[in-house]
VMD Tcl script that draws the C-alpha trace (Angstrom):
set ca {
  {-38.64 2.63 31.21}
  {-35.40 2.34 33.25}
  {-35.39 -1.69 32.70}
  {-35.22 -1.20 28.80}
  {-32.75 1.23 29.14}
  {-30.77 -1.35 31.26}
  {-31.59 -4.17 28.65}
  {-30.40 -1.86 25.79}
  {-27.34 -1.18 27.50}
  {-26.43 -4.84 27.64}
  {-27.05 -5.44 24.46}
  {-24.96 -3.09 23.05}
  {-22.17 -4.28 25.61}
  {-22.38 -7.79 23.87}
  {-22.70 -6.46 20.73}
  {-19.56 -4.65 21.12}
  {-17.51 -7.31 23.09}
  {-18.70 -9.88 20.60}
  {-17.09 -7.79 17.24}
  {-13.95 -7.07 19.12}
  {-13.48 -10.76 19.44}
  {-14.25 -11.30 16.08}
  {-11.75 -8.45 14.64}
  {-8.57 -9.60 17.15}
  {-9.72 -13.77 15.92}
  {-9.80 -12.71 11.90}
  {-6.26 -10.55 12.35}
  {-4.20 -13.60 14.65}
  {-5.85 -16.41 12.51}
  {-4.30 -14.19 9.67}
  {-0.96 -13.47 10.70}
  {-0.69 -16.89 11.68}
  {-1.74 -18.50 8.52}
  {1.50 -15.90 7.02}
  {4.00 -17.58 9.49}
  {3.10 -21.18 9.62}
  {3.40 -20.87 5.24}
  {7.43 -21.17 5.31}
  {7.94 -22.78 8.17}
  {5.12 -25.54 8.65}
  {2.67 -25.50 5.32}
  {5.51 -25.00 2.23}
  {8.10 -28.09 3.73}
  {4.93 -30.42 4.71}
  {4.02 -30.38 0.94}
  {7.39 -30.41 -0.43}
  {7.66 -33.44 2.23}
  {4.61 -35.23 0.74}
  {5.89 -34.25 -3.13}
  {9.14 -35.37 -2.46}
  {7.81 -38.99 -1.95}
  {10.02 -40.20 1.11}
  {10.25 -44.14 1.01}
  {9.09 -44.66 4.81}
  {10.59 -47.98 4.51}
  {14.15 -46.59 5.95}
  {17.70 -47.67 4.15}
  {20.57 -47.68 5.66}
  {23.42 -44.85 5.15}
  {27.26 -44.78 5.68}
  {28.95 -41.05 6.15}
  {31.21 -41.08 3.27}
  {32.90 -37.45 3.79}
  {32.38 -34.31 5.22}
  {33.01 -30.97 3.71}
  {33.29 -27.52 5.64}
  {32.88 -24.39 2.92}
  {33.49 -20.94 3.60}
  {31.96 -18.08 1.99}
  {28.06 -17.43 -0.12}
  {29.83 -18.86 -3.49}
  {30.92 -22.29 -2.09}
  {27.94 -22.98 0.07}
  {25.19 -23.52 -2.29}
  {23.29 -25.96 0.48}
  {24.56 -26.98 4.10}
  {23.74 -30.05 6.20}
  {21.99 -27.81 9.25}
  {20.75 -24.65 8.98}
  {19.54 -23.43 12.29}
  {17.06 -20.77 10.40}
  {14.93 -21.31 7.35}
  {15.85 -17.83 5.85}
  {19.35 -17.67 7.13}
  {21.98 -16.81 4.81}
  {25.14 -19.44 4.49}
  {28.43 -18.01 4.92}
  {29.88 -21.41 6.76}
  {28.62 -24.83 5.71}
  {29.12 -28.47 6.85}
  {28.45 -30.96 3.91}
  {27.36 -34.23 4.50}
  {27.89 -36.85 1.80}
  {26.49 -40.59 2.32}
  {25.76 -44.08 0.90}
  {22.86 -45.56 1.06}
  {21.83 -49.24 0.40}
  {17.74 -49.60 0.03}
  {16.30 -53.28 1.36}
  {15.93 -55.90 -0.90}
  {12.43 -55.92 -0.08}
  {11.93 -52.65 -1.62}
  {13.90 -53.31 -4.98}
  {11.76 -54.61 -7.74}
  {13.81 -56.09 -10.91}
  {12.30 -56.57 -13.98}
  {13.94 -58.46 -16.90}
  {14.39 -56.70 -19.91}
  {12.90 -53.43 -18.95}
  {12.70 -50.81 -21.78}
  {11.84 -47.61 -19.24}
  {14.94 -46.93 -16.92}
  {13.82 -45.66 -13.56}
  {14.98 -42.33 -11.63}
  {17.27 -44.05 -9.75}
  {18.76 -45.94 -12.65}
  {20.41 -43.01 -13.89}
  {21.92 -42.33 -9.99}
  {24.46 -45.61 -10.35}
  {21.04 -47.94 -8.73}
  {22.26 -51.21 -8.38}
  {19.23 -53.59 -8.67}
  {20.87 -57.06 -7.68}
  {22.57 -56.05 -4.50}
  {23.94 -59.42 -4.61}
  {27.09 -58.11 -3.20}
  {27.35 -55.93 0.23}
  {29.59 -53.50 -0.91}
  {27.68 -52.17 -3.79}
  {25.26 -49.45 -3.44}
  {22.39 -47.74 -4.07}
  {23.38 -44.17 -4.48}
  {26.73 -42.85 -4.01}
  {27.29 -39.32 -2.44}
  {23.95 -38.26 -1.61}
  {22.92 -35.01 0.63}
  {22.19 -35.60 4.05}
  {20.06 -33.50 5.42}
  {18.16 -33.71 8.77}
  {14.53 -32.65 6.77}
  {13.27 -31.45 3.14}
  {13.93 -27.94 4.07}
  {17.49 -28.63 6.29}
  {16.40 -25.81 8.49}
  {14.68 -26.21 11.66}
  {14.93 -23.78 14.82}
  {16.42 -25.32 18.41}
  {15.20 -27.09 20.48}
  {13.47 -29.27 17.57}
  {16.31 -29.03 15.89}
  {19.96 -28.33 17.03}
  {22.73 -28.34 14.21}
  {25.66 -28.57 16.39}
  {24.24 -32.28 17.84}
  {23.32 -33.17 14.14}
  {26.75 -32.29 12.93}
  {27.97 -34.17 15.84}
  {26.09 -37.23 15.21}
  {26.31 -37.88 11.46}
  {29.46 -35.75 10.42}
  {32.53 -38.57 11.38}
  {33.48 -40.94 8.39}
  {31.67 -44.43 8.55}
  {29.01 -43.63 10.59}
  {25.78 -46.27 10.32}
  {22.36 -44.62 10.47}
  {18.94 -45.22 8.76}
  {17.97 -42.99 6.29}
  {15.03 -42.16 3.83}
  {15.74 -41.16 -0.01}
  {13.39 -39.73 -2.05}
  {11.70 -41.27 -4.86}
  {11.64 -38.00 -7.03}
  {15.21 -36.93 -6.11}
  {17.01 -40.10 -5.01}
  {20.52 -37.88 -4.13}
  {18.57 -36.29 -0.95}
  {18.28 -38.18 1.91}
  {16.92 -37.25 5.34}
  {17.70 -38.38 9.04}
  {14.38 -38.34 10.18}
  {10.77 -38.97 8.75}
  {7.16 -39.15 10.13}
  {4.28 -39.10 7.26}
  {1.99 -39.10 10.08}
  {3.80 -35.74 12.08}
  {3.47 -34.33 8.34}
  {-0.20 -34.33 7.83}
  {-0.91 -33.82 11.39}
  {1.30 -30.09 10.88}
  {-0.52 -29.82 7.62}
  {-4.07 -30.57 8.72}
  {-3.33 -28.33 12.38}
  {-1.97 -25.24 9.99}
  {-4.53 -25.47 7.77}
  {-7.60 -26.50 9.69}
  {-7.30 -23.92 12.49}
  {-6.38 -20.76 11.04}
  {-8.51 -20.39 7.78}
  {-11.89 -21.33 9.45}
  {-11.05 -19.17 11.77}
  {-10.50 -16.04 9.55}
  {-13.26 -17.04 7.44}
  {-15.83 -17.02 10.37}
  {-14.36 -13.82 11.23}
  {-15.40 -12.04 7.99}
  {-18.54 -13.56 7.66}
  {-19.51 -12.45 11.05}
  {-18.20 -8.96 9.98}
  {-19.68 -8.95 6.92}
  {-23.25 -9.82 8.83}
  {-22.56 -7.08 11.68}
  {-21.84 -3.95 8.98}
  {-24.74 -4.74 6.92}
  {-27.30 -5.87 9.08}
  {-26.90 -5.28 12.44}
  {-25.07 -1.77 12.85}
  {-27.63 -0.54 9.60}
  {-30.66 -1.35 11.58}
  {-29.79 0.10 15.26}
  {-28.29 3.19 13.03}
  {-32.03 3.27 11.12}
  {-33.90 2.73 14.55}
  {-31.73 5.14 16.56}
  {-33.88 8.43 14.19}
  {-37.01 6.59 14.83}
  {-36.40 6.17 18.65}
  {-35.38 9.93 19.14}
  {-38.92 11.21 17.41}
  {-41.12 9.11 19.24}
  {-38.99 10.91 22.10}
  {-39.72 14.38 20.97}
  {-42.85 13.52 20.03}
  {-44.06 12.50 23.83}
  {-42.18 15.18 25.32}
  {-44.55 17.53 23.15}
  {-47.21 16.21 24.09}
  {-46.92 14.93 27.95}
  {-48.54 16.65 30.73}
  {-46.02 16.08 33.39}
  {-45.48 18.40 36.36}
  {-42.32 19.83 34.54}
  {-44.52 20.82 30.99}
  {-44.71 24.57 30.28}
  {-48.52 25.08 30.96}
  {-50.45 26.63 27.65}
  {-52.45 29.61 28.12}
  {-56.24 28.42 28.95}
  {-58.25 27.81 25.32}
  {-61.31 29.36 26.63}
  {-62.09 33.03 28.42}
  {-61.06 36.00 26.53}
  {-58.64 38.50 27.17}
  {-59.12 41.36 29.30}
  {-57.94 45.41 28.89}
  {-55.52 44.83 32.18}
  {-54.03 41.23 31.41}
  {-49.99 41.27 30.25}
  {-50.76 39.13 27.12}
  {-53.53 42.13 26.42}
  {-51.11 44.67 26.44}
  {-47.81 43.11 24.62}
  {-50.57 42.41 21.37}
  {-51.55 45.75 21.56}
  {-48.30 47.34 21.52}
  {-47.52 44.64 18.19}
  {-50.62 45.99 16.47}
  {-49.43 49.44 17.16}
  {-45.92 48.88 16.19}
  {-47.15 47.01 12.55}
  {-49.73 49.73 12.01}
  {-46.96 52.41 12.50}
  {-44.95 50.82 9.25}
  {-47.71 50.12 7.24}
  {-49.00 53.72 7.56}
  {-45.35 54.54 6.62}
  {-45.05 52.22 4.02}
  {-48.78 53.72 2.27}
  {-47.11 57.85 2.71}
  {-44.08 56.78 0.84}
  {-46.02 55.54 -1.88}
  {-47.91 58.22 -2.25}
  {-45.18 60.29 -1.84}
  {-43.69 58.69 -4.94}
  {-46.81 58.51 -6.94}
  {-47.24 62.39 -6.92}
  {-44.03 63.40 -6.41}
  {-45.52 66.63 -4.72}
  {-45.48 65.17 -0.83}
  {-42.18 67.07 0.63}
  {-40.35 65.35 3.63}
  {-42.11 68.41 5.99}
  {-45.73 66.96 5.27}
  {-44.19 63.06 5.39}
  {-42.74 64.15 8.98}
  {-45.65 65.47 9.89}
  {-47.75 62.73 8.96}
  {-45.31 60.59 10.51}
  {-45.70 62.16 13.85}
  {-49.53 62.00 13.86}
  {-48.74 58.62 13.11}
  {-46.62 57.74 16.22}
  {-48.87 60.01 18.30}
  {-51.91 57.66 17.69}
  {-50.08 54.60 18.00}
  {-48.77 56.16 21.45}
  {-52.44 57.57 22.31}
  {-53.84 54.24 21.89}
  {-51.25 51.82 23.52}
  {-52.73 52.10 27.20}
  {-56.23 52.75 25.57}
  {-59.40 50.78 25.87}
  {-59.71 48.61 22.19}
  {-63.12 50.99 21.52}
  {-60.57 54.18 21.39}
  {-58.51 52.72 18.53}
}
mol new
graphics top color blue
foreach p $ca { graphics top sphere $p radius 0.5 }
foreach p [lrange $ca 0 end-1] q [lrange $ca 1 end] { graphics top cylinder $p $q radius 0.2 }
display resetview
């Protein structure tokens, strides 16, 4: 008996232990899911819509503007801070020249591409044309990032002074951004980490929930009434050393036993009020019985009753 209470024990230890880790693995798979969204999910698939060329072109600074004020800085270089609002802004305008390798001419085209209508000169035969004049440069779709991945006073440092060379990578959808830095591979290796972890996670979770409420806690809860009876019904029934012991079955009773004497005095006591119960009947029935004669009766009453109490059973 005491090794299944032992074994129940343990298993309700596990069972407990094992839904705690469940509930803290569905609520941090959840919350994480909500902060890798801005930061990690939302620019990896503006990064992959954006279609970066990953064959780099190269950039010259052109200018720099510094803005003060919400009005005048629509968009900054570096933000240090994704949701950051842009008081004081450091503009970054550059030309970019894209490899003849990646230029494709074709005579007498009737469609004019995107970059066509971004001054997209497709001969390049001279060095000092370019590609696109005064694009953005930013250091990533988003051109936010948080230090030490991303530090906007070394950016601004690096890229800011006039003439600077530097590779670059436009975009095919938007040809006047251009970023410092791109890896397609980094991109679906956030995207596949941010997505792969925390939803499988949170979806075990609830499953596992789901399972526990409706099966597992319903049927202990449904055995735990069964268990109890089965224990009230053995300790009714056992004939341990600690039972109350039952009066023998057989053998009657005698005049000078205690059980003998407590049901006489009960008989006594229920034959009192039924002979008072039959006199006030009568008493109403004829309607000539006077409280004198109903005393009096009543007294002979409790005289018997009194007479016979320590009585042999013959004398009543």
């Amino acid at each position: 008996m005491e090794s299944d209470e032992v074994k129940q024990t343990w298993k309700q230890k596990l069972l407990f232990y094992t839904t705690a880790f469940f509930v803290l693995l569905g609520i941090f798979s959840l919350f994480s899911f909500l902060f890798l969204v801005p930061f990690v999910i939302d620019p990896a698939f503006t990064t992959i819509f954006m279609e970066f060329d990953e064959e780099p072109a190269q950039c010259v600074t052109l200018r720099t503007d510094r803005r003060l004020g919400a009005s005048n800085c629509s968009w900054t270089s570096c933000r240090e801070g994704c949701t950051k609002d842009i008081y004081d802004c450091t503009q970054i305008f550059v030309n970019y020249r894209i490899p003849s390798s990646n230029v494709t001419i074709e005579p007498q085209r009737e469609k004019r591409s995107l970059l066509d209508d971004y001054d997209y000169d497709a001969t390049l035969e001279d060095d000092l044309q370019w590609s696109f004049r005064e694009a953005r440069l930013l250091p990533n779709v988003k051109g936010c990032g948080y230090p030490p991945m991303l530090n906007c006073s070394i950016f601004l440092k690096t890229y800011k002074e006039i003439g600077t060379n530097f590779s670059c990578y436009y975009s095919k959808i938007d040809p006047s951004m251009v970023i410092s830095h791109l890896s397609m591979w980094q991109v679906y290796m956030n995207l596949v980490y941010a997505l792969a972890i925390p939803i499988p996670s949170f979806i075990l979770s609830v499953v596992y929930l789901a399972i526990a409420y409706f099966k597992i806690y319903n049927e202990d809860e449904e055995a735990a009434p069964l268990e109890k009876n089965a224990e009230d019904i053995d300790f009714a029934g056992g004939n341990g050393a600690g039972d109350t012991p039952l009066p023998p079955a057989s053998g009657g009773l005698t005049p000078a036993s205690e059980a003998f004497r407590e049901d006489l005095a009960s008989f006594g006591h229920h034959f009192k009020v039924a002979m008072v119960d039959d006199i006030s009947r009568d008493s109403l029935v004829d309607g000539v019985v006077g409280s004198v004669s109903v005393g009096g009766n009543i007294g002979k009453t409790m005289t018997t009753s009194i007479s016979t109490t320590g009585g042999p059973v013959a004398d009543i």
